[in-house]
C-alpha positions, 0 to 999 in steps of 0.5 A: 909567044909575042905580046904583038901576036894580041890584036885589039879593036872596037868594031865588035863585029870584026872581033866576032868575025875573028873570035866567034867560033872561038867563044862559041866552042866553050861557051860556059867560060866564055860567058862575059865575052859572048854577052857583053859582046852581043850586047855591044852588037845589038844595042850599040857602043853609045849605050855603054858610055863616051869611050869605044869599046875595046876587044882583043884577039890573041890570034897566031898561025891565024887561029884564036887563042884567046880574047879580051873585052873592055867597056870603059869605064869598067876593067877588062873581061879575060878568056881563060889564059895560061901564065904565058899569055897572061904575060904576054898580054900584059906587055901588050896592054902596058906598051900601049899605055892602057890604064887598067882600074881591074881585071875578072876571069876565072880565078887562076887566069885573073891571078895570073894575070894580076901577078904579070900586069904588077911586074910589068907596070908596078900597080899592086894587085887587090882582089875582091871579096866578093867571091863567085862561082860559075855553074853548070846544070846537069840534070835539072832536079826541081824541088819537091814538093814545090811550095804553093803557087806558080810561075808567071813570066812577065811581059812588056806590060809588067815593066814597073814591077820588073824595074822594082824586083831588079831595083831591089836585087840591085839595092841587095848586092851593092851594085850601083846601078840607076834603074827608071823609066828613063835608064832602063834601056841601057841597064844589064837589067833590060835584056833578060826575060823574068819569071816571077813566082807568086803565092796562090793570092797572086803575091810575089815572092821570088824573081829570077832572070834569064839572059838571051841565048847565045851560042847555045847558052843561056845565063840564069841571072838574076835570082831574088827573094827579099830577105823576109820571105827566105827559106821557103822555097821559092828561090828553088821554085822560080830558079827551076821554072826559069831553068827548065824554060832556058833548056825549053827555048833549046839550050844546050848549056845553062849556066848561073853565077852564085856568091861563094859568101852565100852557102844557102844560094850554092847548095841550093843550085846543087840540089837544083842540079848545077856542078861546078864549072869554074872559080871567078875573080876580080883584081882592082889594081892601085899605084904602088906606094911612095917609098918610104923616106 
């Protein structure tokens, strides 16, 4: 294949005009297109920063391949791609002079990837620690017994108590994000509808999240119980309410990101009835160093 065969625009609705049937045939690896791009489609480009998106179609004989998304300033967003197109868009993105601070997919397309965009423009691959793994529910298993107490999912005039429980999720996986009054609206947090587990006395003690459905999908994200209350159950009991109202809502696939570096969150998810779907990971890419002398 030609690197000229990858089409690249920041219209979102002609990126999906494009590739939507394409995402919506295998939803679960398409998870990150399918979201960010619904995201960009309802709230806008503005919500995301000053630069335009940017969306890529690998499209030959006029039938899609593959795609790429990017929301500067974060890195770019891969569908699945052999080595042959991992290279192929690589060439594409360096002719173009696109400046690539990282790269996620699953983890042999980001690999492959990595590798290809070294030998086309000399930046030194680094993958993250952090380590995920997409799953897939099968059967859904809740636990049992559950422990005590109940699901309240919570509404509009909840607002406060859901920025604190997202705060601190937030606060508990690093993830630099301002969560207020004032940002709330152009946060990932905002979109989602969440479940709260609470105690009989009404006390809450675990949050989970879900995405909207699209193309049939939806994510579980986020899960949360604060470190002092682990290990009784409720991150199992809120993660099945939210799982058993995603497939309620219709869903035919339900699908969560869990940290590999966290074995009590993975087997959990498998007691729950989660199986693997694939592996994920991000590459941060660096200038090659100044030879020596």
């Amino acid at each position: 294949m030609r690197p000229d065969d990858w089409h690249f625009t920041d219209d979102v609705d002609d990126f999906l005009a494009r590739a939507g049937d394409f995402l919506r045939s295998r939803p679960g690896p398409h998870v990150m297109q399918l979201t960010w791009a619904e995201r960009v489609r309802v709230r806008g480009t503005e919500a995301f920063g000053t630069q335009a998106p940017v969306f890529g179609v690998l499209e030959q004989a006029g039938e899609v391949h593959a795609t790429v998304y990017r929301l500067p300033p974060r890195g770019f967003g891969l569908s699945p791609l052999s080595p042959e197109q991992a290279d192929s868009l690589a060439a594409r993105l360096a002719a173009l002079g696109h400046s690539l601070p990282s790269v996620s997919a699953d983890h042999s397309t980001a690999t492959a990837f990595a590798v290809a965009w070294q030998r086309h423009t000399g930046k030194r691959p680094k993958l993250r620690d952090t380590r995920l793994r997409l799953y897939r529910l099968g059967t859904l298993t809740p636990p049992e017994p559950l422990p005590a107490g109940r699901g309240r999912v919570l509404g509009e005039q909840d607002l406060e108590q859901v920025m604190f429980w997202c705060g601190e999720f937030a606060k508990a996986v690093g993830e630099d994000v301002a969560i207020d009054p004032d940002t709330w609206a152009n946060t990932r947090f905002a979109d989602k509808r969440y479940t709260l587990w609470e105690t009989p006395d009404g006390t809450p003690v675990s949050i989970a999240g879900m995405n909207p459905m699209i193309g049939g999908q939806i994510q579980v994200d986020i899960v949360y119980t604060p470190a002092h209350l682990r290990g009784r159950g409720y991150a199992g009991a809120v993660t099945a309410e939210v799982s058993r109202a995603a497939l309620a809502a219709g869903a035919r696939d339900v699908i969560l990101f869990a940290d590999l570096s966290n074995p009590a969150s993975n087997a959990l998810y498998q007691r729950l009835g989660y199986r693997t779907l694939t592996d994920w990971a991000v590459y941060d890419f660096s200038c090659p160093a100044p030879e020596a002398g």
